[in-house]
C-alpha atoms as an extended CHARMM CRD file, in Angstrom:
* protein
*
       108  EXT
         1         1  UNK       CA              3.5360000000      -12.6060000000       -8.3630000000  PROA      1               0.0000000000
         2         2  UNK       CA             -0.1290000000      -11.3060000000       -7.0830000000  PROA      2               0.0000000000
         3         3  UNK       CA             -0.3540000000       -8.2780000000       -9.3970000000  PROA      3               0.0000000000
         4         4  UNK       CA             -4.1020000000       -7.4540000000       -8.2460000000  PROA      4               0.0000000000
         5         5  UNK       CA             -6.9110000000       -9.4020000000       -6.0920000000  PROA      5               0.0000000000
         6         6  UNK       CA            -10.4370000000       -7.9700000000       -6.1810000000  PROA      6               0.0000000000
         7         7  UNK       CA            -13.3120000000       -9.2090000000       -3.8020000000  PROA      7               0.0000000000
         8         8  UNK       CA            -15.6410000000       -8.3790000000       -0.9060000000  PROA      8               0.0000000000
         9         9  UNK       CA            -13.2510000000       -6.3940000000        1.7180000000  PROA      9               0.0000000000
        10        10  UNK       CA            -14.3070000000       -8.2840000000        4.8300000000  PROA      10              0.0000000000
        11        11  UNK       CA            -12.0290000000       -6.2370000000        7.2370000000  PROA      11              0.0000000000
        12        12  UNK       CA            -11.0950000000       -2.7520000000        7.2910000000  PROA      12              0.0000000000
        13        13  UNK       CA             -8.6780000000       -1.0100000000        9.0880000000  PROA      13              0.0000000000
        14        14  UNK       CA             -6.3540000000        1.8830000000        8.9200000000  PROA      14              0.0000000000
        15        15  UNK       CA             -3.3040000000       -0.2270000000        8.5760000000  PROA      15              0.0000000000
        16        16  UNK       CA             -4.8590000000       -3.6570000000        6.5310000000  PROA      16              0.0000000000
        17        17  UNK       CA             -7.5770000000       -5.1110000000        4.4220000000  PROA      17              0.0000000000
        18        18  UNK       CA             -8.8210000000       -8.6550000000        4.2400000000  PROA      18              0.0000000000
        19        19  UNK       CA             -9.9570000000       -9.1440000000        0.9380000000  PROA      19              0.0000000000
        20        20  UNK       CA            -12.0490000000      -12.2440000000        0.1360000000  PROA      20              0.0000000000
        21        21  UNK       CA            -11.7230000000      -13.4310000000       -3.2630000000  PROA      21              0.0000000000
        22        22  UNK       CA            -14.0600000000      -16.0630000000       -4.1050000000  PROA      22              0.0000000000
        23        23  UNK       CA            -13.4970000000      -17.8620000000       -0.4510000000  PROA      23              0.0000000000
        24        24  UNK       CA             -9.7800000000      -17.0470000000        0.2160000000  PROA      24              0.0000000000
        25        25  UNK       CA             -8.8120000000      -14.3420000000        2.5020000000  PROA      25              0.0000000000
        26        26  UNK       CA             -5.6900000000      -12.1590000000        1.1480000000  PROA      26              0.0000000000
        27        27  UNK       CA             -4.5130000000       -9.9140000000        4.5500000000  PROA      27              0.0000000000
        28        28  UNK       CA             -3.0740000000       -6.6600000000        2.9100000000  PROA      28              0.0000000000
        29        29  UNK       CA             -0.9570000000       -4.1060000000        4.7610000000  PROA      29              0.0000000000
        30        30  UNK       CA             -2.4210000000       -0.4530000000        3.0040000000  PROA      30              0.0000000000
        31        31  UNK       CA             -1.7460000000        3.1680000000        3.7480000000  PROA      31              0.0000000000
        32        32  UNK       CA             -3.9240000000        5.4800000000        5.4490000000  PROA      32              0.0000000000
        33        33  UNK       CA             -4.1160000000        6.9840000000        1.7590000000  PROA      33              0.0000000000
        34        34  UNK       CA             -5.6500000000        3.6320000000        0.3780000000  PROA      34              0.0000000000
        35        35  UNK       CA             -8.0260000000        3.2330000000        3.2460000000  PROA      35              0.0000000000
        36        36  UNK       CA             -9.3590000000        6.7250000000        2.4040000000  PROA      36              0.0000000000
        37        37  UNK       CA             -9.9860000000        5.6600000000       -0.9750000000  PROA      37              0.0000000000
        38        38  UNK       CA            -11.8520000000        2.2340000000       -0.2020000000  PROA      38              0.0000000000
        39        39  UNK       CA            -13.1690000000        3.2040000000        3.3620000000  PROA      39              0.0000000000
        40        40  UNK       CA            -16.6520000000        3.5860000000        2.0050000000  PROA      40              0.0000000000
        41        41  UNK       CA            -17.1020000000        0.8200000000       -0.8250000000  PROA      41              0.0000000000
        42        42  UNK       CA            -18.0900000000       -2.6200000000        0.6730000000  PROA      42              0.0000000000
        43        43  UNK       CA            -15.8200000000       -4.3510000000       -2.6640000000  PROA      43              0.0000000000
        44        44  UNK       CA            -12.7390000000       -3.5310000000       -5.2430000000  PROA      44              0.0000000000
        45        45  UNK       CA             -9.5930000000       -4.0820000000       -6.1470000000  PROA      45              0.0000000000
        46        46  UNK       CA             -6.0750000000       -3.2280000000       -5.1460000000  PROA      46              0.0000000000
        47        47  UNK       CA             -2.4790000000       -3.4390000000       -6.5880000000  PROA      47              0.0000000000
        48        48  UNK       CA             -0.6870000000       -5.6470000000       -4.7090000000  PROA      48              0.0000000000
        49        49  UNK       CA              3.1670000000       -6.3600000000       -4.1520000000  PROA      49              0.0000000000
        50        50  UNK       CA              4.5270000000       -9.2880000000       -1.9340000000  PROA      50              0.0000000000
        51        51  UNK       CA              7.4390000000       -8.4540000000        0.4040000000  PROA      51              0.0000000000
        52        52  UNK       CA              9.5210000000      -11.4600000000        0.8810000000  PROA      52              0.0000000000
        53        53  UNK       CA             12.4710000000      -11.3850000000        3.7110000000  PROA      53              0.0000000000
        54        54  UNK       CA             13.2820000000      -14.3570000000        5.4580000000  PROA      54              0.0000000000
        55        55  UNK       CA             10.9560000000      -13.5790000000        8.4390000000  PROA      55              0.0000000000
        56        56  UNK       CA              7.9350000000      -13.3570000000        6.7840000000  PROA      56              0.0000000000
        57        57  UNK       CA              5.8860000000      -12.7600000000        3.5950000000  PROA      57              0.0000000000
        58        58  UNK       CA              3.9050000000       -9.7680000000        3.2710000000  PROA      58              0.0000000000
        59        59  UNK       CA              1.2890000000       -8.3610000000        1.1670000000  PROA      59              0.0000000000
        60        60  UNK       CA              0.8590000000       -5.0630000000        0.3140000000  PROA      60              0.0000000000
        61        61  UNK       CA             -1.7760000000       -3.3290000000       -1.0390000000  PROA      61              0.0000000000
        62        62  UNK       CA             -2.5580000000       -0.1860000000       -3.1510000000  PROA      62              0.0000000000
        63        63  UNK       CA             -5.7610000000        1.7980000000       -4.1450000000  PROA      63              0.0000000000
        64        64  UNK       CA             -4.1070000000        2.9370000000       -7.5550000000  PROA      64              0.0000000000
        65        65  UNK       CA             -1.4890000000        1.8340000000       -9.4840000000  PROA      65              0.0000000000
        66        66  UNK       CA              0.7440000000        5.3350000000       -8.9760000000  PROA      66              0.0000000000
        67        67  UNK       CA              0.8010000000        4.7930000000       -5.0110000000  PROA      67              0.0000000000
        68        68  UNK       CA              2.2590000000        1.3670000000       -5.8910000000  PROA      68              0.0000000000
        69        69  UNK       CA              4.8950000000        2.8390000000       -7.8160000000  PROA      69              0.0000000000
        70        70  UNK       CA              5.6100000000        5.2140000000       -5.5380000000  PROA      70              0.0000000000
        71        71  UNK       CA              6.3790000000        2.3670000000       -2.6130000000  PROA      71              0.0000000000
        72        72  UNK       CA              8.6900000000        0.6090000000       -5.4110000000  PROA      72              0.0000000000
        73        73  UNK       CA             10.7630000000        3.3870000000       -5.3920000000  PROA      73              0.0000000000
        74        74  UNK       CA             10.6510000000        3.8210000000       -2.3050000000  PROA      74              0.0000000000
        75        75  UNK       CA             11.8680000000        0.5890000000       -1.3330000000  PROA      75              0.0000000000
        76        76  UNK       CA             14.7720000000        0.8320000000       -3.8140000000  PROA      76              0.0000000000
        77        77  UNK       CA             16.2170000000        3.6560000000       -1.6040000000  PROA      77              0.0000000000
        78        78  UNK       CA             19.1220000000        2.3500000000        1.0170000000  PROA      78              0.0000000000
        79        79  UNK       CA             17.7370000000        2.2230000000        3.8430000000  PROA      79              0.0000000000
        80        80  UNK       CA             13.9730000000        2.3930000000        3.2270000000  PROA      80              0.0000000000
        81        81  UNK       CA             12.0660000000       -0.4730000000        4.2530000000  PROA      81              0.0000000000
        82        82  UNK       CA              8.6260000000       -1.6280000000        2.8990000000  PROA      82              0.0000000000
        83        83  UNK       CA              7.1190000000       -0.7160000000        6.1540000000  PROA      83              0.0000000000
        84        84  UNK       CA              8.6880000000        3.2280000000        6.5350000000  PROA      84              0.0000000000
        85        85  UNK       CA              7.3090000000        3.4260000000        2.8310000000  PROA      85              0.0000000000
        86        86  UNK       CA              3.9970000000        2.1420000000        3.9320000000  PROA      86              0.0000000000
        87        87  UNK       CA              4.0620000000        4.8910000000        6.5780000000  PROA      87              0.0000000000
        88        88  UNK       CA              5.5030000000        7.8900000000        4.6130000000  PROA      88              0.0000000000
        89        89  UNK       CA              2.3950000000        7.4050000000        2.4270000000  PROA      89              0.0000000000
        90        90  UNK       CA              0.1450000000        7.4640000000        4.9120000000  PROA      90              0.0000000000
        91        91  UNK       CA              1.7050000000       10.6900000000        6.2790000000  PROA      91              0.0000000000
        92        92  UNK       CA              1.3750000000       12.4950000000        2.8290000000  PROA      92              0.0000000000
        93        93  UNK       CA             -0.4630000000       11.8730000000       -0.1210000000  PROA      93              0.0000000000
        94        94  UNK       CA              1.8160000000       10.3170000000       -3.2810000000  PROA      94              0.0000000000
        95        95  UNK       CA              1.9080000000       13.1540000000       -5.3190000000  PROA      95              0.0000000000
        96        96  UNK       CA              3.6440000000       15.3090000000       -2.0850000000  PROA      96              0.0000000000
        97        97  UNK       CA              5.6020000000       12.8980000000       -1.5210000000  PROA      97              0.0000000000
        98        98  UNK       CA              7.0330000000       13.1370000000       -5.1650000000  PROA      98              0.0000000000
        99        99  UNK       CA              6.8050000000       17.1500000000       -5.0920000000  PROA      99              0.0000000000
       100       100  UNK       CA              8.3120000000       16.5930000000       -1.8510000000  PROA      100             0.0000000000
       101       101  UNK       CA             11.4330000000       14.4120000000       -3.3200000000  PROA      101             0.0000000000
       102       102  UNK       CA             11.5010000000       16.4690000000       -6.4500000000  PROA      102             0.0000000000
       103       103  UNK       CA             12.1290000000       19.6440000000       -4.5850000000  PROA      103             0.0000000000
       104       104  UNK       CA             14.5730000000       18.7560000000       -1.9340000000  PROA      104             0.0000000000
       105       105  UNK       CA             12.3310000000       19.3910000000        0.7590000000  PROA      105             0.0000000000
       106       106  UNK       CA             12.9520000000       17.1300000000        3.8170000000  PROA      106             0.0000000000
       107       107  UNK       CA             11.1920000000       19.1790000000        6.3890000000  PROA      107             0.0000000000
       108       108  UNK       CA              7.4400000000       17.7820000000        4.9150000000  PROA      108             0.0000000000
């Protein structure tokens, strides 16, 4: 498994990074709470899990190792899919999200 990959980030968006690490492009899926954190550095690292399903194999990445926790937890709910976690943390920060969970709230 890819636990990390740290590089130049040679594409940006909202939804993804390209990360080149020493010549090889790694395409990450990221939250709108990642992007906030690396939207202004030019290089770094990020957490990484790989998403296997017999479609495709995706990489996703995470600014901090707590957000990447958060998604693996996610993920081990029925009926949460890597891709609604991906979105529910860019809708709310991790630690709502947890307050969130820990409180019963559904309405945030």
């Amino acid at each position: 498994m890819i636990a990390f990959v740290r590089g130049q980030f040679a594409v940006k968006t909202p939804a993804r990074v390209v990360v080149d690490v020493n010549g090889v492009g790694y395409d990450l899926q990221i939250s709108l709470n990642t992007f906030s954190a690396i939207s202004h550095q030019d290089s770094g690292q990020l957490f990484t899990y790989l998403h296997i399903t017999e479609n495709a194999h995706t990489l996703f990445g995470f600014a901090d190792l707590a957000e990447k926790d958060l998604f693996l937890q996610l993920i081990s709910v029925s009926g949460v899919g890597a891709s609604t976690a991906r979105m529910m943390l860019s809708g709310m920060k991790p630690e709502e999200i947890t307050r969130a969970i820990v409180q019963g709230n559904t309405k945030q």
